[in-house]
C-alpha positions in Angstrom: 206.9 121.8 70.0 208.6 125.2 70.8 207.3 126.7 74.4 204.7 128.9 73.8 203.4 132.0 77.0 200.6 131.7 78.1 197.6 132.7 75.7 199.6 132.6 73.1 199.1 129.8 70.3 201.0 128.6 67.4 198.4 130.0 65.5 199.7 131.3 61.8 199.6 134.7 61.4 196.8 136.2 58.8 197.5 139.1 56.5 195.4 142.3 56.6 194.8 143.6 53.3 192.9 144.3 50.6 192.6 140.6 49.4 191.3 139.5 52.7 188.4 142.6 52.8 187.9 141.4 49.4 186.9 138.0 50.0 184.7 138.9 52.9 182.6 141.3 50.8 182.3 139.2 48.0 181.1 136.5 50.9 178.6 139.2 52.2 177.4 139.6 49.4 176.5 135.9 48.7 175.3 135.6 51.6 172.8 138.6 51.9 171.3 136.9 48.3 171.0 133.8 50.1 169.3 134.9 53.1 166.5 137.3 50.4 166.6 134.1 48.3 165.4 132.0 51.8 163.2 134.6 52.8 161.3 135.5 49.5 160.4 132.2 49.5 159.2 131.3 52.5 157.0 134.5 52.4 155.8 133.8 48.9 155.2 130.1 50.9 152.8 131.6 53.7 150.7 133.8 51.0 149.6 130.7 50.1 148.1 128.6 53.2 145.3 130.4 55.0 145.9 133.6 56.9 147.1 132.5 60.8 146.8 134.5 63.8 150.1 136.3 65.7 150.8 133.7 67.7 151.7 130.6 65.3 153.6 133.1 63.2 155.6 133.7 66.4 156.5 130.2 67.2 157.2 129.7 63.7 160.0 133.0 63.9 161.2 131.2 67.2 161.3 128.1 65.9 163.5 128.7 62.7 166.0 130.9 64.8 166.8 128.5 66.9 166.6 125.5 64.2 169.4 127.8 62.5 170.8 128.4 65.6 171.8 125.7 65.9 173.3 124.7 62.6 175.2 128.0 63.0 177.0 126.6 66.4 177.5 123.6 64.5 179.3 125.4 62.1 181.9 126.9 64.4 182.0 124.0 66.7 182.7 120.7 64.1 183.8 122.6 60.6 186.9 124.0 62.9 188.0 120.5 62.9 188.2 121.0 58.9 190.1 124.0 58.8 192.6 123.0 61.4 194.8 120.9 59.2 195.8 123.7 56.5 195.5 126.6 58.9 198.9 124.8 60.9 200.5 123.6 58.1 200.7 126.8 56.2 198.9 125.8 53.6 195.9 128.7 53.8 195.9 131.4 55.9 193.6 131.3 58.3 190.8 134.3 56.7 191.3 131.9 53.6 190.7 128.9 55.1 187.6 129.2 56.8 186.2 131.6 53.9 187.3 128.1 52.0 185.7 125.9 54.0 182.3 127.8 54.7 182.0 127.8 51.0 182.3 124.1 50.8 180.1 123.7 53.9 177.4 125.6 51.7 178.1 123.3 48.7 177.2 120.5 50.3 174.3 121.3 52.1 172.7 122.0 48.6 173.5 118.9 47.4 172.8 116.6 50.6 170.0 113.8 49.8 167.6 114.1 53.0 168.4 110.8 53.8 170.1 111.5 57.1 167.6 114.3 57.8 165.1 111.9 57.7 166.8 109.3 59.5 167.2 111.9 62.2 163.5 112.5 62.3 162.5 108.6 62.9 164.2 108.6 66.4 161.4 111.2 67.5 158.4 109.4 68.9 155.7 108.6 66.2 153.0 110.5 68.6 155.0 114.1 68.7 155.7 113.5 65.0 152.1 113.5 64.4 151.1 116.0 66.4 154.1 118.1 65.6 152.1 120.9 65.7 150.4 121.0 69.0 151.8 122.5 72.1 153.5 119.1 72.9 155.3 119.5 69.2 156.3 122.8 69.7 157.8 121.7 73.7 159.3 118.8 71.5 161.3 121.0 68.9 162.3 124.0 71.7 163.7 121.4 74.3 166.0 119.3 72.1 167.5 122.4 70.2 168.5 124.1 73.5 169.8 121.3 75.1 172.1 120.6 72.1 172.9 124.1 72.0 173.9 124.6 75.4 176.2 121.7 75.4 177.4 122.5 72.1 178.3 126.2 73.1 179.9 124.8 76.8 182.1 122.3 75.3 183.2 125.0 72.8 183.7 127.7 75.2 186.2 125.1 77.0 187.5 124.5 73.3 187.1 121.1 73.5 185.9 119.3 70.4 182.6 117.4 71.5 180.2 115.8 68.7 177.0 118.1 68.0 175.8 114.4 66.5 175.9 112.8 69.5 174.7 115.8 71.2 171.3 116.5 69.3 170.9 112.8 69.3 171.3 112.4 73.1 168.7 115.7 73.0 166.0 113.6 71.0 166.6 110.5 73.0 165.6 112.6 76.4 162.6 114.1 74.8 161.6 110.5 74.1 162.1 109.2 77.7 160.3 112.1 79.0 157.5 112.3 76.8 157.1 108.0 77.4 157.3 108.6 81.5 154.7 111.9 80.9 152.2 109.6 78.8 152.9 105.8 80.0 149.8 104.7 78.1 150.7 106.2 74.6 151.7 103.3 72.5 154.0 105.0 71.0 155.1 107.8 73.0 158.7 106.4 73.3 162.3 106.0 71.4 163.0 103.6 68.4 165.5 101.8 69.4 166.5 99.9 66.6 167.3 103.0 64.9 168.9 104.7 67.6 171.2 101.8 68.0 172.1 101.8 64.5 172.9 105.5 65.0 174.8 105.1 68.0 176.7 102.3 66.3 177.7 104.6 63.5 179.0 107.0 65.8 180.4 104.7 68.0 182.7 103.0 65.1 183.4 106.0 63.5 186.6 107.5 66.0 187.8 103.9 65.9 187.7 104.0 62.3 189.3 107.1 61.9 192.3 106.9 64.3 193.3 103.3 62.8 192.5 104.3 59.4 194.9 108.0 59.7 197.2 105.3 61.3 197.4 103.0 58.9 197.4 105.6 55.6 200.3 107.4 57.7 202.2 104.2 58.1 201.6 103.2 54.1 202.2 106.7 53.1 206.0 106.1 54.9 206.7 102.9 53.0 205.6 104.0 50.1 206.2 107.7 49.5 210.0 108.6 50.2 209.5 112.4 50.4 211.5 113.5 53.5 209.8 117.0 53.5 206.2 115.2 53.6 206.7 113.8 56.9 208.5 116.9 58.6 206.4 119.7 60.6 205.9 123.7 58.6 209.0 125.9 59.4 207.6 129.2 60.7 204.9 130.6 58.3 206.6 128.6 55.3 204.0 127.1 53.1 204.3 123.2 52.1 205.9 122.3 49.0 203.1 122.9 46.1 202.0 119.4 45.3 202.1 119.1 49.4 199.8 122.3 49.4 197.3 120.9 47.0 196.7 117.7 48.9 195.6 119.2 52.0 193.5 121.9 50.5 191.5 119.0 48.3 191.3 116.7 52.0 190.5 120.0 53.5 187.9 120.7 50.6 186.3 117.0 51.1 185.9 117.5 54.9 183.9 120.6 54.3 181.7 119.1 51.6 180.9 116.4 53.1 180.3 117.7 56.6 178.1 119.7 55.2 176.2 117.4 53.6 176.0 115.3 56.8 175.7 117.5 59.6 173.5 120.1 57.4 170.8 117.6 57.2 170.1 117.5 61.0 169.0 121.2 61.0 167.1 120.6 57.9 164.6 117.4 59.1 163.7 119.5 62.2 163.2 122.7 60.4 160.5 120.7 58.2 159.0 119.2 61.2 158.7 122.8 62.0 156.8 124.2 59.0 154.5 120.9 58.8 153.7 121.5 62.4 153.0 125.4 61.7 151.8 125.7 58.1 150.8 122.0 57.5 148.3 123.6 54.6 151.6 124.2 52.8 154.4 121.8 53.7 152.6 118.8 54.7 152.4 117.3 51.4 155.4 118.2 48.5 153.1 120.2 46.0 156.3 119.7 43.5 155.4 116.1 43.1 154.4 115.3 39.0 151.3 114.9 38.4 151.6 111.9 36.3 153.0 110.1 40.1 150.1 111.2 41.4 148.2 109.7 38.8 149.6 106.7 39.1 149.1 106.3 43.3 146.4 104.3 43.0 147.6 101.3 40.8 150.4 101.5 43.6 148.5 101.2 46.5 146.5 98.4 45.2 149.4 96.2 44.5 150.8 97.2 48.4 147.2 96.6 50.1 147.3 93.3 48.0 150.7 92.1 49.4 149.1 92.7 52.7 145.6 91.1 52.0 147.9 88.1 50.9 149.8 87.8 53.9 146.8 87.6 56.2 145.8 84.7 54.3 149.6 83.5 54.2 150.0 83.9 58.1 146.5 82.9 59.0 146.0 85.4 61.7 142.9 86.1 63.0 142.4 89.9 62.4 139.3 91.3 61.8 138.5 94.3 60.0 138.2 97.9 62.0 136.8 101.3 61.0 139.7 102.9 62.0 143.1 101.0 60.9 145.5 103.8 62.5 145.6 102.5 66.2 147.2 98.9 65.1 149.6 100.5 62.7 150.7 103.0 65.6 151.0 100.1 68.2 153.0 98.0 65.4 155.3 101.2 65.7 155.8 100.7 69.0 156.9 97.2 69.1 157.9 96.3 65.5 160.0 93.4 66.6 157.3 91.5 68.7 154.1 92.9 67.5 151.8 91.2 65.8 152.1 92.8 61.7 148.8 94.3 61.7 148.2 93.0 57.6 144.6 93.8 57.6 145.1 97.5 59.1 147.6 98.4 56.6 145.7 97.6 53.7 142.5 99.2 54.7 144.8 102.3 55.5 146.9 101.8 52.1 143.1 102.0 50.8 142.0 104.9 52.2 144.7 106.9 51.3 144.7 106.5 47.8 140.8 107.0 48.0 141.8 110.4 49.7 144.2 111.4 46.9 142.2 109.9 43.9 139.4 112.2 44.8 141.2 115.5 44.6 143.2 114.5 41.3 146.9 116.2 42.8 148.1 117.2 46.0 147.8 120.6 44.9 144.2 120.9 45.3 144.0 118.6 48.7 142.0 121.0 50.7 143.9 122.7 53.5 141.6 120.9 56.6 143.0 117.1 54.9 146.4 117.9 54.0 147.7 117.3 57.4 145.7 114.1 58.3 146.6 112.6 54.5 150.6 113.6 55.4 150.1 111.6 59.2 148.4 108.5 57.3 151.2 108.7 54.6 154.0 108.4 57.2 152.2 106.4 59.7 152.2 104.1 56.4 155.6 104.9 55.3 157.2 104.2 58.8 155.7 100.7 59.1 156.8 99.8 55.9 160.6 100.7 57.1 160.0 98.5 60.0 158.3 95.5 58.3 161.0 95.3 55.9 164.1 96.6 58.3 163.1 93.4 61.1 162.4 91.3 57.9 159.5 90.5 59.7 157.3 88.8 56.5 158.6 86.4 53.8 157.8 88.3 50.8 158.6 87.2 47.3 160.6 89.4 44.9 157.6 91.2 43.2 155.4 91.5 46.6 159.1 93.1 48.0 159.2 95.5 44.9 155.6 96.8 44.8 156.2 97.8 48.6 159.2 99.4 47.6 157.8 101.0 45.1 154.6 102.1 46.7 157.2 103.1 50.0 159.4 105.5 47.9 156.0 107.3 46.4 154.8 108.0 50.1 158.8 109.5 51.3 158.5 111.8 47.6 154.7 113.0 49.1 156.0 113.5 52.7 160.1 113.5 53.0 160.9 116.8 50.7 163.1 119.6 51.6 162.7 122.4 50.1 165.3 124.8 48.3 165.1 127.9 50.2 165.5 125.5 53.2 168.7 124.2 52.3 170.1 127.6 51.5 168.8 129.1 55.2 170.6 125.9 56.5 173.6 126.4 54.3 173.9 130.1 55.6 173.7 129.2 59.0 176.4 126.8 58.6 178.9 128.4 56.5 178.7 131.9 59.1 179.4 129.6 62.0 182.3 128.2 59.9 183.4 131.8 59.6 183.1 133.3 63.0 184.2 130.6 66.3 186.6 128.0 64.7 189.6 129.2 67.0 189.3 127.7 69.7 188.5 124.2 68.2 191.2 124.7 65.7 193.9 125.4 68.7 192.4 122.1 70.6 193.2 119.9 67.4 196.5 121.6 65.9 198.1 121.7 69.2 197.0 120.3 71.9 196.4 116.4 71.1 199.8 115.3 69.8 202.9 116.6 71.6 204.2 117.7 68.2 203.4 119.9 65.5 201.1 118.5 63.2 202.8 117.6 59.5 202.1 117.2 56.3 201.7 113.7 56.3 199.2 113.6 59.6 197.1 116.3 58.8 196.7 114.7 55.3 196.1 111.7 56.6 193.5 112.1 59.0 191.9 114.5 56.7 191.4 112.1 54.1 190.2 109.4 56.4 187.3 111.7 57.7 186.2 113.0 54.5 186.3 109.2 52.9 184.2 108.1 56.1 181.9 110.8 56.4 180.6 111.3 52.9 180.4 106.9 53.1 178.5 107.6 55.7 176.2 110.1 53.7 175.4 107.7 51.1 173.8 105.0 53.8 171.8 108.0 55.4 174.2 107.7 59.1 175.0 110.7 60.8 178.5 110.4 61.8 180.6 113.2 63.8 183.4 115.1 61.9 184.9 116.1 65.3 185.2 112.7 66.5 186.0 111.0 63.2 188.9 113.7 62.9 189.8 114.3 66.3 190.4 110.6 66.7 192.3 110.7 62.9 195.0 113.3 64.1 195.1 111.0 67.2 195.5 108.0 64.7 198.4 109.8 63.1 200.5 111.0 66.0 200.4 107.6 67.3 201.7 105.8 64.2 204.5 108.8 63.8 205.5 108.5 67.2 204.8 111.7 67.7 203.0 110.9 71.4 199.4 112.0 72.7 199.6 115.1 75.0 197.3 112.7 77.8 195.3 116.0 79.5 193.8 116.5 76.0 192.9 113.3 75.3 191.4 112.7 78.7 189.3 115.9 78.5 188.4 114.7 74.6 187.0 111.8 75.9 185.4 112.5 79.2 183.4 115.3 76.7 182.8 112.6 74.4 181.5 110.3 77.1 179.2 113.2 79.1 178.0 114.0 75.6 174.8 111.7 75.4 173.8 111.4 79.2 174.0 115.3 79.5 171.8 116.4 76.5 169.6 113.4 77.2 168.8 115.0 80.9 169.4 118.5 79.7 166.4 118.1 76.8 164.2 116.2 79.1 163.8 118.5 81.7 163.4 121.4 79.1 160.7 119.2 77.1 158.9 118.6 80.9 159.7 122.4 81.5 158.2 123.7 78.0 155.4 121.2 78.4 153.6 122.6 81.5 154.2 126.1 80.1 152.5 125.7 76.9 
């Protein structure tokens, strides 16, 4: 790599022009439809729950800046890592690139399932969940977006590229902790485990996978492919050979998507905790739910409480009917893997339910005092049938394992929605904080981690690695990090070509990478402790 002053970078150069002022109004102009799309809609939302006093309209304002907040830093902080390829291999200039990418980053945020979302939202404890919209929720939601936006905006600021996965992660495990040593007898006041360890595994494995994986593609790519000019670095502000060009843009293009639909879904399950915790009347329950599924909830939930009134007989355990099932399902929660299944509890409570629902015909005329106490039996319900079935705790037969399935995936389209005009103010967020702080990032990864200029061939490589991993890991509901899975890939790459690791880099990458989750774990827990004694 040619010696470089100091502050300068190896950076292309971008045209001014009319093309460029082009693009960014035509973006502008997206984006201001987006943001009256998001905002028409969440007014028209509010007109229809009961009038609420300043104050939860205030927290509510707060609340969604700083959800989007933080998808915003996101943007800048992990989407960099996607632009970083084609911006120093010539293959789009940089204004291009990003515009490129932000619009991909958008694409797949609309698109995105809600599994990850979701999967997100089960590491929180099952007691803040349901309370989501007391002063404890509120503490909850504040502490863990800070923290992850402070470390987020530190680790950028020093341009090193640090996971915002493992960061908001680390943020919800230290709201757990603290919220378990605050309330010791709450039974379940603390962290799931079992789903933050198969989380952390996912992001664990995921650098390995990419720096092998960019290794081994770059080391096929030579035996096979006998293109000298695909394995040599850009020459000045040269753009690649076409068919060169084309394959990074479409890597480059994959990243985006599917970081998007990844990483977008984190802002999106905490913005909905949000609005169920504020305006429960209208986003507790999904009103877009058919009818005719409502209609049918009943035959459901007597085929699920029937698998359960079976299996107390099955397991011969001495459990006796209560008036109130929701305390042994909530302890069950807490202990899924040595707890007793509480079979009798969980049919009385799949019982009343549909008794609940039956009575008002659709969930568009629950009444707005039972909306949120139907939503907390639903995923009380929901969550235990995750766990029964996840610890394979009860040997079910094939139909007693269907009708819970079925009768599962009926309660997660009641209570697991996202709505539209969320996606899009997540999408927004994202795709302006592609456009606006990928620099320093970009330097970090183009230069700074081999001690050569990236190729073709590596960039390629490492792109196509991350964008195969990450959207795999969409499809199974894991959040995985883009900046480690291509961090690691380019890492993956120079090693194979011999290229050589610059080792101050790489130390730095992984002492952030290593700080990552015991920062943001102390970090949110002192917030939530803070925000919980001033609420």
């Amino acid at each position: 790599m040619s010696e470089l002053k100091a502050g300068e970078t190896a950076l292309p150069k971008d045209h001014r022009g009319r093309p460029k002022w082009l693009g960014l109004g035509g973006v502008g102009i997206l984006l201001l439809i987006g943001v009256m799309y998001s905002a028409s809609h969440l007014l028209g939302d509010l007109d229809r729950g009961p009038s609420l006093s300043f104050l939860p309209y205030l927290l509510l304002g707060v609340a969604l800046l700083i959800a989007l907040g933080f998808e915003f830093v996101n943007g800048f902080h992990d989407t960099a890592n996607a632009v970083a390829t084609v911006i120093y291999t010539n293959s789009l200039k940089p204004t291009l690139a990003v515009i490129w990418s932000g619009f991909w980053n958008f694409a797949g945020v609309l698109t995105s399932t809600g599994a990850v979302a979701f999967g997100i939202i089960s590491l929180l404890p099952v007691e803040l969940i349901l309370q989501v919209g007391s002063s404890a929720g509120f503490a909850m939601v504040f502490a863990l977006l800070i923290a992850a936006i402070i470390w987020n905006l530190g680790t950028w600021y020093l341009g090193l590229p640090s996971s915002s996965s493992h960061t908001l992660i680390g943020s919800i495990i230290g709201v757990g902790l603290m919220n378990q040593l605050m309330s010791p007898a709450s039974g379940a006041s603390g962290v799931d485990w079992g789903q933050a360890l198969g989380i952390g595994k996912a992001l664990v494995f995921s650098p390995l996978v990419g720096f092998f994986l960019s290794a081994a593609l770059l080391l096929l790519a030579k035996a096979l492919i006998k293109v000298p000019a695909l394995y040599e670095a850009p020459k000045g502000d040269q753009p690649p050979p076409f068919w060169i060009r084309l394959l990074l843009i479409l890597t480059c293009t994959g990243v985006s998507f599917a970081h998007g639909s990844n990483d977008g879904q984190k802002g999106m399950g905490l913005i909905m905790l949000i609005l169920i915790g504020t305006v429960p009347t209208v986003y507790a329950l999904n009103h877009a739910v058919p009818a005719a599924e409502v209609a049918h909830f009943a035959a459901y939930s007597e085929k699920a409480a029937a698998v359960f009134d079976h299996q107390t007989i099955v397991l011969g355990t001495q459990q006796t009917a209560v008036t109130d099932p929701r305390p042994a399902v909530t302890a069950f929660l807490h202990e899924p893997q040595s707890a007793p299944v509480p079979t009798v509890a969980l049919a009385d409570l799949i019982r009343q339910i549909a008794v609940h629902v039956s009575s008002f015909g659709s969930v568009d005329t629950v009444p707005p005092n039972a909306a949120g106490n139907i939503r907390n039996d639903m995923y009380l319900t929901g969550e235990a049938l995750r766990l029964i079935d996840k610890n394979h705790r009860l040997g079910l037969v094939k139909t007693d394992v269907d009708a819970l399935k079925l009768y599962k995936n009926t309660l997660d389209s009641s209570t697991k929605f996202i709505p539209t005009w969320v996606k899009v103010a997540v999408a927004i967020a994202l795709g302006l904080g592609t456009m606006v702080g990928w620099k320093r990032i970009v330097v970090t990864v183009g230069e700074k981690i081999g001690k050569e200029h990236l190729n073709y061939a590596q960039g390629a490589s490492a792109e196509l690695v991350a964008m195969v991993t990450i959207g795999g890991a969409d499809l199974f509901g894991l959040p995985v990090s883009t900046t480690h899975v291509l961090s690691s890939g380019v890492a993956g790459a120079m090693t194979a070509n011999g290229s050589g690791l610059q080792v101050s880099t790489v130390r730095n990458l992984v002492m952030a990478w290593v700080l990552t989750l015991p920062v943001s774990i102390c970090l949110s827990g002192v917030l939530f402790w803070i925000f919980r004694h001033l609420f």
